[in-house]
N, CA, C and O atoms as a printed pandas DataFrame, in Angstrom:
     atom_number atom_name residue_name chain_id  residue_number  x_coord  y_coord  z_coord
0              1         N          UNK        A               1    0.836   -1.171    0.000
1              2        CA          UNK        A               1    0.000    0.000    0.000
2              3         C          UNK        A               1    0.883    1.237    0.000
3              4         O          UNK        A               1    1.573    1.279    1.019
4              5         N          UNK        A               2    0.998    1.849   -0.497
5              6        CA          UNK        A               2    1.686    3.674   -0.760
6              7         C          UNK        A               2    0.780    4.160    0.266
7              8         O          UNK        A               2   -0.345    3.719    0.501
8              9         N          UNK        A               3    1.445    5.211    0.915
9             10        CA          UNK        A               3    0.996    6.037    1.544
10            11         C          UNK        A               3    1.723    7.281    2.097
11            12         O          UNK        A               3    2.859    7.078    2.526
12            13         N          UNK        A               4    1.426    8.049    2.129
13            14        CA          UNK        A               4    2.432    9.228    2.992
14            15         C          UNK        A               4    2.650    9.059    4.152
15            16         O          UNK        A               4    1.723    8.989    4.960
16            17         N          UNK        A               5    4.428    8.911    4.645
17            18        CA          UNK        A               5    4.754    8.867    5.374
18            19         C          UNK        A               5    5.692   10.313    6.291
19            20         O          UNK        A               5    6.337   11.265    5.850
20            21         N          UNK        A               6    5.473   10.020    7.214
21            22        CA          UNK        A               6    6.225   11.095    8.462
22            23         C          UNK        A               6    7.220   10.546    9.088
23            24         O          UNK        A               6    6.816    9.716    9.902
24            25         N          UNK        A               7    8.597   10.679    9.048
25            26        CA          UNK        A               7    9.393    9.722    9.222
26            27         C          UNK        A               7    9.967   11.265   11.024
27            28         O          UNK        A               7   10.061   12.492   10.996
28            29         N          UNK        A               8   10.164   10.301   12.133
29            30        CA          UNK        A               8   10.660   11.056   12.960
30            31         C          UNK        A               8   11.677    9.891   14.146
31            32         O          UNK        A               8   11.576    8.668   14.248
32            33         N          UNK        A               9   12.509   10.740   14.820
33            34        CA          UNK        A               9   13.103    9.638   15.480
34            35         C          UNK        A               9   12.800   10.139   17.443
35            36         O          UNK        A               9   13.041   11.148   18.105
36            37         N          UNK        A              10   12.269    9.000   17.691
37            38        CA          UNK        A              10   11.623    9.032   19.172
38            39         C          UNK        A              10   13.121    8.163   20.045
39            40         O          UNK        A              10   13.914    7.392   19.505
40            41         N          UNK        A              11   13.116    8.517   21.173
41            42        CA          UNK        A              11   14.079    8.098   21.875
42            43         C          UNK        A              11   13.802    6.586   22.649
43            44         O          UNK        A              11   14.641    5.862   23.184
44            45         N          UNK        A              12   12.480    6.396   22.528
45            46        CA          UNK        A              12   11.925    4.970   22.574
46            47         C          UNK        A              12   10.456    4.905   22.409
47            48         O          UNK        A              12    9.776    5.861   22.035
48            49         N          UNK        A              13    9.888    3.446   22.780
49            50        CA          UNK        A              13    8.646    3.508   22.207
50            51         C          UNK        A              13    7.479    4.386   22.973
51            52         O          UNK        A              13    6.447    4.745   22.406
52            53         N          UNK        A              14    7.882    4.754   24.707
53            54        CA          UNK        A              14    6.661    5.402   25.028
54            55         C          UNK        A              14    6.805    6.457   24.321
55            56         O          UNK        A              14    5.719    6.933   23.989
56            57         N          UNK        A              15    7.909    7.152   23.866
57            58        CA          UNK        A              15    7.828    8.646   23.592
58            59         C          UNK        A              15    7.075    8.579   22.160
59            60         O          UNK        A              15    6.344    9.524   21.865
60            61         N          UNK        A              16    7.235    7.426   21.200
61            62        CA          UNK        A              16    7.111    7.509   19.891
62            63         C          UNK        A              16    5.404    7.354   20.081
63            64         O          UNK        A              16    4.815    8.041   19.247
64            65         N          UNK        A              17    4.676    6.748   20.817
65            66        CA          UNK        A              17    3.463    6.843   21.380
66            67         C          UNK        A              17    2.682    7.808   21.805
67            68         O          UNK        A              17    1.484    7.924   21.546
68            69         N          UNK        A              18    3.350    8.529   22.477
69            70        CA          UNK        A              18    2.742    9.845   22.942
70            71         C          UNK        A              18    2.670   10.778   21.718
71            72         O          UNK        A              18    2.988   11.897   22.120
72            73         N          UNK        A              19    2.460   10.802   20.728
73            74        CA          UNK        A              19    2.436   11.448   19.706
74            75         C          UNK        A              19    1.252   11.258   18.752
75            76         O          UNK        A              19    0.993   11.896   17.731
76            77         N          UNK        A              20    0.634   10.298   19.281
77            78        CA          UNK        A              20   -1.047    9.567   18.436
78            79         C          UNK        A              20   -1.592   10.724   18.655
79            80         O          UNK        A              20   -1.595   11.356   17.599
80            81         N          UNK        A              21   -2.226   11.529   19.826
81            82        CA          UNK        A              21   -3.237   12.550   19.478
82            83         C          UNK        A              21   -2.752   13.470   18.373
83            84         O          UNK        A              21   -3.469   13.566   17.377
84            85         N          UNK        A              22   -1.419   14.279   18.442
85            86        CA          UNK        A              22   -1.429   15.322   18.078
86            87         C          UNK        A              22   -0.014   15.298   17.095
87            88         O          UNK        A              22    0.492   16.290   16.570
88            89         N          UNK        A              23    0.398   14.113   17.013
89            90        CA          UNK        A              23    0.964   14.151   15.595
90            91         C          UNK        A              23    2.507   14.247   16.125
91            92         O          UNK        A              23    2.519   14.460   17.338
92            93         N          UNK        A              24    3.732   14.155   15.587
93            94        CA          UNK        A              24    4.851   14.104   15.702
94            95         C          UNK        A              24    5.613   15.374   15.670
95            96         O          UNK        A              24    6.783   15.444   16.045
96            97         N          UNK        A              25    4.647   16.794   15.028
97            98        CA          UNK        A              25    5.722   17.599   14.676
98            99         C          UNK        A              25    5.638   18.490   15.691
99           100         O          UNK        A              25    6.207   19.536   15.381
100          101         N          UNK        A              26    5.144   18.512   16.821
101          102        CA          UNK        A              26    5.863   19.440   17.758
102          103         C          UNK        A              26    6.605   19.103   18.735
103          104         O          UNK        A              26    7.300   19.807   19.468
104          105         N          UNK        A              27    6.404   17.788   18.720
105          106        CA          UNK        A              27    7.976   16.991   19.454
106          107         C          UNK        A              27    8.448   16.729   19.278
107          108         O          UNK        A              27    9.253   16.445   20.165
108          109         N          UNK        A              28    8.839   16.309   17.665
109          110        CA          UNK        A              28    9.962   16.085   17.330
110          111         C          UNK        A              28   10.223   16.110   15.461
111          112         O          UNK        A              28    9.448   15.720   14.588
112          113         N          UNK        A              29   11.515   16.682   15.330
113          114        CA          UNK        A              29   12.180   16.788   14.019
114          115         C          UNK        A              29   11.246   15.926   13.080
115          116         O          UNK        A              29   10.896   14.932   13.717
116          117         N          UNK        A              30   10.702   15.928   11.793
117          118        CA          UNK        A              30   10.068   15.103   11.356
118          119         C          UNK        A              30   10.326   15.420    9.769
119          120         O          UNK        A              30   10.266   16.583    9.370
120          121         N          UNK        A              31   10.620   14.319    8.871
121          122        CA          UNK        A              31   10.292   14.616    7.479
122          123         C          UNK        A              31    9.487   13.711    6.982
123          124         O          UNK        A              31    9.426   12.530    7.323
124          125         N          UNK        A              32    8.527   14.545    5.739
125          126        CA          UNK        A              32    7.812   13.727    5.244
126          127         C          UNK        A              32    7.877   13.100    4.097
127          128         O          UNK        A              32    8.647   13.830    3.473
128          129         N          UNK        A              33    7.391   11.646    2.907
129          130        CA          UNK        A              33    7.515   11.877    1.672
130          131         C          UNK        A              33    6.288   10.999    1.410
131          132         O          UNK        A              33    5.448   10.589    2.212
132          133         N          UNK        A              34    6.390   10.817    0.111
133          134        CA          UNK        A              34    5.444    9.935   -0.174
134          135         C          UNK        A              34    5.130    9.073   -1.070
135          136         O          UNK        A              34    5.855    9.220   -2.054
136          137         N          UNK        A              35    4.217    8.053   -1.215
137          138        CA          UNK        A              35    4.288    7.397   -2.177
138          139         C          UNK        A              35    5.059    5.868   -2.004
139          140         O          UNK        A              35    5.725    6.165   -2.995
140          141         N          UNK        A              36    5.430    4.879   -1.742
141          142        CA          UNK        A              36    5.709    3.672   -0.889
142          143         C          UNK        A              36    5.164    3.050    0.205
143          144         O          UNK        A              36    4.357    3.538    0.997
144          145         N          UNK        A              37    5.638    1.958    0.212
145          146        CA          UNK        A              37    5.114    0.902    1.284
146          147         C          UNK        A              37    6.076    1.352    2.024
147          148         O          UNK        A              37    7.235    1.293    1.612
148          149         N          UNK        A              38    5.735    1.939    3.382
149          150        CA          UNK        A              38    6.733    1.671    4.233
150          151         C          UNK        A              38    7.661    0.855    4.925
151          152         O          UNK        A              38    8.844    1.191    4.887
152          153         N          UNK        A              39    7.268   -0.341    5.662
153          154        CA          UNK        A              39    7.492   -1.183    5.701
154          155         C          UNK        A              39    8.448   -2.502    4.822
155          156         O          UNK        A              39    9.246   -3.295    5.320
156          157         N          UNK        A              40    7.972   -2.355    3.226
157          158        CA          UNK        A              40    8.848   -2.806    2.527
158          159         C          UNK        A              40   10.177   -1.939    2.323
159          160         O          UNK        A              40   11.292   -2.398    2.076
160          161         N          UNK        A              41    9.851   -0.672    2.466
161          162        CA          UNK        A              41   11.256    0.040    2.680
162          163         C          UNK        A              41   12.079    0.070    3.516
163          164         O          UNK        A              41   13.246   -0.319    3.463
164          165         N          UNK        A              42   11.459    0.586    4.425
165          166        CA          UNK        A              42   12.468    0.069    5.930
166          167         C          UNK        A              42   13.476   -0.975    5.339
167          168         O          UNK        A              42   14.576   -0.747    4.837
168          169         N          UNK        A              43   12.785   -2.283    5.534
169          170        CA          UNK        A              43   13.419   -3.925    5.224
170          171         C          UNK        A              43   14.361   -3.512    4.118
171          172         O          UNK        A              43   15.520   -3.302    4.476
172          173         N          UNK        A              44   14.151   -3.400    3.186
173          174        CA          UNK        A              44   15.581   -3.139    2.010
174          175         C          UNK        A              44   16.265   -2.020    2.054
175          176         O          UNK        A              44   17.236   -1.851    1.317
176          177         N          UNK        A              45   15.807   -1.003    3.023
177          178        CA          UNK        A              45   16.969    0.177    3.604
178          179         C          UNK        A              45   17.657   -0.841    4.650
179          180         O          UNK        A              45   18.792   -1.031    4.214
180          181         N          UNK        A              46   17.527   -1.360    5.486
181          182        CA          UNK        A              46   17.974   -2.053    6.594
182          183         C          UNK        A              46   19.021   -3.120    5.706
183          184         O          UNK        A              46   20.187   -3.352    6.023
184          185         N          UNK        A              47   18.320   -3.683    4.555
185          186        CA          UNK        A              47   19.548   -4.426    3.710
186          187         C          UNK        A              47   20.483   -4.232    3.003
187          188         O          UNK        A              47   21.407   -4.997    2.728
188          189         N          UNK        A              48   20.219   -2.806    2.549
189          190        CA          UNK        A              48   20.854   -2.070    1.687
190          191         C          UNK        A              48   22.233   -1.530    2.427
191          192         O          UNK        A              48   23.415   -1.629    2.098
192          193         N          UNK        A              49   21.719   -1.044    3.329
193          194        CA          UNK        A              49   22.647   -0.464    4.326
194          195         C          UNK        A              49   23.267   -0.845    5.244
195          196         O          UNK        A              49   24.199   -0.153    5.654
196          197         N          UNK        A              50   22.989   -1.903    5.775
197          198        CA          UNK        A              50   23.518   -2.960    6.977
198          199         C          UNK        A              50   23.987   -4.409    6.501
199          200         O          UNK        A              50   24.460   -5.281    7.230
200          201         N          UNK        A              51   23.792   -4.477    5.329
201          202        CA          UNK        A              51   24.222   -5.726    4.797
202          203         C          UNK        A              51   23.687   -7.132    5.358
203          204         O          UNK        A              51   24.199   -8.230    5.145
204          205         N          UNK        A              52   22.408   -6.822    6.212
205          206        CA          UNK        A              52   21.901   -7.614    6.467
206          207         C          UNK        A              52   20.609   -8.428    5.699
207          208         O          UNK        A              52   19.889   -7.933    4.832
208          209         N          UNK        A              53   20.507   -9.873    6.276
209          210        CA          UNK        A              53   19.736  -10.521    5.576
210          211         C          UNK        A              53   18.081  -10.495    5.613
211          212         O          UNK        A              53   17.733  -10.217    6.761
212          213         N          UNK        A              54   17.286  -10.632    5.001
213          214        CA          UNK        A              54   16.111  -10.507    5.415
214          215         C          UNK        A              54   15.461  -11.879    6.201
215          216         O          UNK        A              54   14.431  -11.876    6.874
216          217         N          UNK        A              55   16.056  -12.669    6.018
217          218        CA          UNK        A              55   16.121  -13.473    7.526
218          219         C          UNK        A              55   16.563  -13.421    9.236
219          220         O          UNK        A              55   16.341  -14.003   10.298
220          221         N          UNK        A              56   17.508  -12.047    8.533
221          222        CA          UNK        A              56   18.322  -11.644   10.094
222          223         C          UNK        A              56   17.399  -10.533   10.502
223          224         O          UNK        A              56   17.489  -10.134   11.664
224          225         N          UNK        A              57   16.374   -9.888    9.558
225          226        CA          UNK        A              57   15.383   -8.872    9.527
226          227         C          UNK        A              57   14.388   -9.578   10.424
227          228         O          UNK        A              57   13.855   -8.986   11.362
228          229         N          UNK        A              58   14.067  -11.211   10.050
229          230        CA          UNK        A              58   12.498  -11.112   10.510
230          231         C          UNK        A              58   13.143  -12.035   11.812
231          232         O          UNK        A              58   12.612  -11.876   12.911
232          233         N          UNK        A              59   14.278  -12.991   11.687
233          234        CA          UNK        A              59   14.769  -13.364   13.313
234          235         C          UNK        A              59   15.114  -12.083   14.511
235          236         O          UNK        A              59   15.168  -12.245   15.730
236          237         N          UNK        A              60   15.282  -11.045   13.898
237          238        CA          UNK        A              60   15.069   -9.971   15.115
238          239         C          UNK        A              60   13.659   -9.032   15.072
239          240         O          UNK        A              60   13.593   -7.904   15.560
240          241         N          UNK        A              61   12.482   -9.766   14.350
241          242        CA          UNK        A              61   11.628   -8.999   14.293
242          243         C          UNK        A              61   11.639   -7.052   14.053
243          244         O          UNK        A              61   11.082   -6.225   14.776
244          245         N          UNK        A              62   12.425   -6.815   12.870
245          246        CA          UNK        A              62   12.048   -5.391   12.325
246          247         C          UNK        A              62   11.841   -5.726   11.245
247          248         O          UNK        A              62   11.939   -6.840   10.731
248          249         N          UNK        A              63   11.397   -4.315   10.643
249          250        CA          UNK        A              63   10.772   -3.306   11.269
250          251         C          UNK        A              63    9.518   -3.625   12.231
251          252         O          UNK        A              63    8.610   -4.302   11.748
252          253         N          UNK        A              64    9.386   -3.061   13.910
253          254        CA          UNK        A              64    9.048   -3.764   14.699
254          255         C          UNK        A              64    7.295   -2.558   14.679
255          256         O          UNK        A              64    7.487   -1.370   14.939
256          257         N          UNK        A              65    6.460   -2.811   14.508
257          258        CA          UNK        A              65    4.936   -2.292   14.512
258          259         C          UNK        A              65    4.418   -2.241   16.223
259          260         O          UNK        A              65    3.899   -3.121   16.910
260          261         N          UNK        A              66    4.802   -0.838   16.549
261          262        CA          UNK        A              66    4.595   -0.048   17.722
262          263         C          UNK        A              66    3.076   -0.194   17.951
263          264         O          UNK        A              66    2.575   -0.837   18.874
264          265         N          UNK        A              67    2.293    0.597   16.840
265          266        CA          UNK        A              67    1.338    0.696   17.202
266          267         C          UNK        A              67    0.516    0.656   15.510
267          268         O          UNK        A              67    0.886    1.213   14.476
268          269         N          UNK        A              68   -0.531   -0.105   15.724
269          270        CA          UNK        A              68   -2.119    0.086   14.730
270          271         C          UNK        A              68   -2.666    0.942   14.397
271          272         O          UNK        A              68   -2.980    1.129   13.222
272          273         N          UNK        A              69   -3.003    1.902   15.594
273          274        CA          UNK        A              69   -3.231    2.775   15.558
274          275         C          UNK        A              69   -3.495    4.269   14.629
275          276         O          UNK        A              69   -3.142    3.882   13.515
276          277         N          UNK        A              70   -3.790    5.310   14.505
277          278        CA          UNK        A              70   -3.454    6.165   13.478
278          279         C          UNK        A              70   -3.229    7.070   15.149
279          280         O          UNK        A              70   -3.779    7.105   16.250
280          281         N          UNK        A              71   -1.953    7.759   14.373
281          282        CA          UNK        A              71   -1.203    7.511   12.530
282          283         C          UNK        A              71   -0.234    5.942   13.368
283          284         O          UNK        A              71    0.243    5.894   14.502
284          285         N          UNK        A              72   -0.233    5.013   12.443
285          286        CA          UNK        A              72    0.900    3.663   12.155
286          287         C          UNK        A              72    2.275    4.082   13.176
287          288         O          UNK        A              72    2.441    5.290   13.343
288          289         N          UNK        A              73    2.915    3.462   13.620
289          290        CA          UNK        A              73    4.140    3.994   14.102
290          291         C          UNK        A              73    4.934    2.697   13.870
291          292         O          UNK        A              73    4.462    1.601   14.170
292          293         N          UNK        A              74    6.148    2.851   13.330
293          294        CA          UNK        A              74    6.859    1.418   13.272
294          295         C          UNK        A              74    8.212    1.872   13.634
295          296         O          UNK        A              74    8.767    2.895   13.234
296          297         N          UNK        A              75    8.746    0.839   14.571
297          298        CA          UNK        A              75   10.275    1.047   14.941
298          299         C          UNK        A              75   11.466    0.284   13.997
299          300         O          UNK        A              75   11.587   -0.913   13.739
300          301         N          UNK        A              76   12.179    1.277   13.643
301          302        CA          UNK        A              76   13.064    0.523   12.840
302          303         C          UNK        A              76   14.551   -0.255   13.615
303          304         O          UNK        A              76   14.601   -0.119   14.838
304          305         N          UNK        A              77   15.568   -0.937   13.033
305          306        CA          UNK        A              77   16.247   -1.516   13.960
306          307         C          UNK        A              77   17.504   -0.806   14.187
307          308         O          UNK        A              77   17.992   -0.282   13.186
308          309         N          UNK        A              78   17.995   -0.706   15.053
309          310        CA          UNK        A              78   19.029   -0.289   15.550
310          311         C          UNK        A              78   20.253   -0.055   14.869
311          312         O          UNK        A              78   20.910    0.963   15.092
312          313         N          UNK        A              79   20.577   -0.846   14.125
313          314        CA          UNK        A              79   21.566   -1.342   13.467
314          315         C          UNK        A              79   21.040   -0.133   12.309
315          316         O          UNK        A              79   21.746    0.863   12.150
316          317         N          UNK        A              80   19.966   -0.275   11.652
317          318        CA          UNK        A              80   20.121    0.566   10.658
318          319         C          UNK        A              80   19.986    1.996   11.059
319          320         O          UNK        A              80   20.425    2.928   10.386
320          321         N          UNK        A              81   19.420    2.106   12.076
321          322        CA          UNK        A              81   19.625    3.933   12.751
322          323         C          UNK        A              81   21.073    4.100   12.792
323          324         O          UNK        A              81   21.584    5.117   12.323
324          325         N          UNK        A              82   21.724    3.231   13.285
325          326        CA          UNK        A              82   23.163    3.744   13.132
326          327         C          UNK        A              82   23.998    3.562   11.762
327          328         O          UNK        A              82   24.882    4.374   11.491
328          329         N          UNK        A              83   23.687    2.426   10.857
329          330        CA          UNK        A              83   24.009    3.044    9.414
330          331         C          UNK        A              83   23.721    4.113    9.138
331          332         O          UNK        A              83   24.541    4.821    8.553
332          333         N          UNK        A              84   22.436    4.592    9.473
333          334        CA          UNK        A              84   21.974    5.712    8.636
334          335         C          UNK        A              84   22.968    6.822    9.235
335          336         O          UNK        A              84   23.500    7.725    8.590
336          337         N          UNK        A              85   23.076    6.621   10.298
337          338        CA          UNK        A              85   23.490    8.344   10.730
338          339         C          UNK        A              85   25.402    8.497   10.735
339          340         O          UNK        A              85   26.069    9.458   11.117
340          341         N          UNK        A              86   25.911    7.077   10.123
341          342        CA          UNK        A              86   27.126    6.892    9.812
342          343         C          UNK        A              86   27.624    7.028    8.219
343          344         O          UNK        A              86   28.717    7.072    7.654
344          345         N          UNK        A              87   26.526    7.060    7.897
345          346        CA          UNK        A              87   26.732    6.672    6.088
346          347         C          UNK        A              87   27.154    8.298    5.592
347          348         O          UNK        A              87   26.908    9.418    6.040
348          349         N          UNK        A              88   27.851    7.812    4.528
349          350        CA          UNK        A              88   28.757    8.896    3.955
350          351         C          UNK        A              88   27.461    9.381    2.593
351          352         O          UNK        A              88   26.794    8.468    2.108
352          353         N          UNK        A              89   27.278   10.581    2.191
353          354        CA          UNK        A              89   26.355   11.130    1.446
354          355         C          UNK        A              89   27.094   10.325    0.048
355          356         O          UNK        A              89   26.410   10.855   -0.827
356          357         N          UNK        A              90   27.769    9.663   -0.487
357          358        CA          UNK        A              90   28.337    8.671   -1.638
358          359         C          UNK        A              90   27.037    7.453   -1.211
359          360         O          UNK        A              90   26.092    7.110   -1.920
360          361         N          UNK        A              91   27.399    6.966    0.219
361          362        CA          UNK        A              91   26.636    6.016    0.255
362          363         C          UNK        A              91   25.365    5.748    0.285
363          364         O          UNK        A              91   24.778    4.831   -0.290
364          365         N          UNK        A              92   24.765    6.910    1.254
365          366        CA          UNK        A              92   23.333    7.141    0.883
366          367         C          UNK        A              92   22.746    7.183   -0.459
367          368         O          UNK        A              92   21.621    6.709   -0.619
368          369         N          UNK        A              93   23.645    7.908   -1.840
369          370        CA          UNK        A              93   23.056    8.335   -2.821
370          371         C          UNK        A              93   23.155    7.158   -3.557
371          372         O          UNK        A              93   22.401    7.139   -4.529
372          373         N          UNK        A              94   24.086    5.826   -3.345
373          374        CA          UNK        A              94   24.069    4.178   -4.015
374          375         C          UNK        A              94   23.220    3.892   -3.356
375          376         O          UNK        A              94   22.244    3.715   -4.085
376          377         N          UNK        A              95   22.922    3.690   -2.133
377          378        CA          UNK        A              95   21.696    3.468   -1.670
378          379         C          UNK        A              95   20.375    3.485   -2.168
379          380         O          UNK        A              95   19.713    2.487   -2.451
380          381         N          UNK        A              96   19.943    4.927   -2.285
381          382        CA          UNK        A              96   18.753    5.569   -2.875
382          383         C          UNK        A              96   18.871    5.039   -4.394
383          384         O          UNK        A              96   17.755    4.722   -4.808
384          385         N          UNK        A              97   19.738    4.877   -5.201
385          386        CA          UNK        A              97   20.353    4.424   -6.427
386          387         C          UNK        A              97   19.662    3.317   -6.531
387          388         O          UNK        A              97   18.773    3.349   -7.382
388          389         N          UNK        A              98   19.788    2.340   -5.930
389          390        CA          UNK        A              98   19.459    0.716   -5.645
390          391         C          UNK        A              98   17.817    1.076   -5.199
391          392         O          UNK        A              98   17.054    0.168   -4.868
């Protein structure tokens, strides 16, 4: 399913919770885009970037589904929060490339 997403980073899950009434952007940094499955993205950003398997994806259960709820909240894994915020703008842009 495509949908517009709000991508923000919570310091854990109560905080990423407390954000159902009134939305993510006054607590925290948030960008938006649109158009993708989220979820299938996550998983091949997480592979793309971590070199991990999508077996090592679903034996540690991510991308991990916080909440049902609206708006959706899904936690991504660790490993790829810290690719992401290590990756060199070369790598991001093979990334996004792929």
């Amino acid at each position: 399913m495509s949908t517009i997403v709000k991508f923000f980073t919570a310091p854990n899950d109560q905080a990423a919770v407390s954000i159902l009434q009134n939305g993510p952007d006054d607590t925290f940094e948030t960008l938006t885009f649109g158009n993708f499955d989220a979820i299938s993205a996550i998983e091949e950003w997480d592979q793309i970037l971590t070199g991990r398997s999508a077996g090592d994806l679903d034996q540690d259960d991510v991308p991990r589904i916080i909440t049902t709820e609206t708006p959706f909240i899904i936690a991504t894994s660790t490993a790829l929060c810290h690719a992401l915020a290590s990756a060199t703008a070369e790598e991001l842009a093979q990334a996004a490339y792929r």
